[in-house]
C-alpha positions in Angstrom: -25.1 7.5 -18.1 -24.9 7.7 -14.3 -22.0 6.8 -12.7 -22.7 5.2 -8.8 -21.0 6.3 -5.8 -19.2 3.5 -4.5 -19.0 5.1 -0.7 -21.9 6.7 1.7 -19.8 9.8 2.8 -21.4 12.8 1.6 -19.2 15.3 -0.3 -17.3 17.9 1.6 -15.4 20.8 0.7 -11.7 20.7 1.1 -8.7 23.0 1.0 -6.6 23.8 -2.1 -2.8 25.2 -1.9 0.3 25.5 -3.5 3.3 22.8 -2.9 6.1 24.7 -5.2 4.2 24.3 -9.0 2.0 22.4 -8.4 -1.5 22.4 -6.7 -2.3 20.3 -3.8 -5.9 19.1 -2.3 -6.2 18.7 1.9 -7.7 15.5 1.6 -10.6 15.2 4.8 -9.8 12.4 7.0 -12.8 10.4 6.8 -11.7 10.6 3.0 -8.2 9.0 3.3 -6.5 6.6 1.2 -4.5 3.9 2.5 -0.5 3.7 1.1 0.9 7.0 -0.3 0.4 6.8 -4.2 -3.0 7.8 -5.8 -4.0 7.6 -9.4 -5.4 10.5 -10.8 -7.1 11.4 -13.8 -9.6 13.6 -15.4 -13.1 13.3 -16.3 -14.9 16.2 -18.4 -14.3 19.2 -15.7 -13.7 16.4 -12.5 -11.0 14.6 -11.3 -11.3 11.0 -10.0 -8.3 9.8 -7.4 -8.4 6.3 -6.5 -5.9 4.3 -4.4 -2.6 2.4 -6.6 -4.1 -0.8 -6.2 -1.3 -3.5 -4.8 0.3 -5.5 -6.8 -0.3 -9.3 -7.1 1.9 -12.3 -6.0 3.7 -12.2 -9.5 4.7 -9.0 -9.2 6.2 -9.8 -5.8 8.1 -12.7 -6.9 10.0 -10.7 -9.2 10.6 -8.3 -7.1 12.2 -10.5 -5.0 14.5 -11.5 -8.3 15.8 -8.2 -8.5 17.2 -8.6 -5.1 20.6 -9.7 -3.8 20.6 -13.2 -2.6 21.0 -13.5 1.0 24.5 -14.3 2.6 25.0 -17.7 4.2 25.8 -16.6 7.8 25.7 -13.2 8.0 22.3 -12.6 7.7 20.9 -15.1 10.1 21.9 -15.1 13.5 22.8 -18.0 15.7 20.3 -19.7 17.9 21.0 -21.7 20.7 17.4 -23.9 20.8 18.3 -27.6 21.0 15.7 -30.1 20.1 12.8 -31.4 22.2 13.4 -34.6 24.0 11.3 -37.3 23.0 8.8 -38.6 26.2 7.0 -41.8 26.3 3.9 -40.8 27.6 2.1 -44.4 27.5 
């Protein structure tokens, strides 16, 4: 089986080091991920990173559970905008 390339970019060698145990890739530019968390994983003698997908609306919403509530006054500031005036324009 043949797996597709999903992008056009030719491949292009990049730049292992060291970062304290572990081994770290330069990643090219025109190679970047958006966000700062890849998965990674291996397949036969490659590895495949690919971007931490976002998380959908349910997973926000609890999110937002585990959060404080807001306080009544504190948290929202005053705002001195009175009402528009109603015109008769007829």
């Amino acid at each position: 089986m043949t797996r597709r390339r999903h992008a056009t970019t030719p491949p292009k060698e990049a730049k292992l080091f060291r970062n304290n145990r572990s081994q770290a890739v330069r990643i090219p530019v025109e190679f970047e991920f958006p966000g700062d968390k890849v998965l990674i994983n291996r397949e036969g003698d490659r590895l495949v990173i690919e971007p931490v997908r976002k998380s959908g609306l349910t997973a926000l919403l609890a999110q937002w559970a585990k959060e404080p509530p807001l306080d009544t006054e504190d948290d929202f500031p005053e705002i001195s905008d009175s009402p528009v005036k109603s015109e008769d324009i007829f």
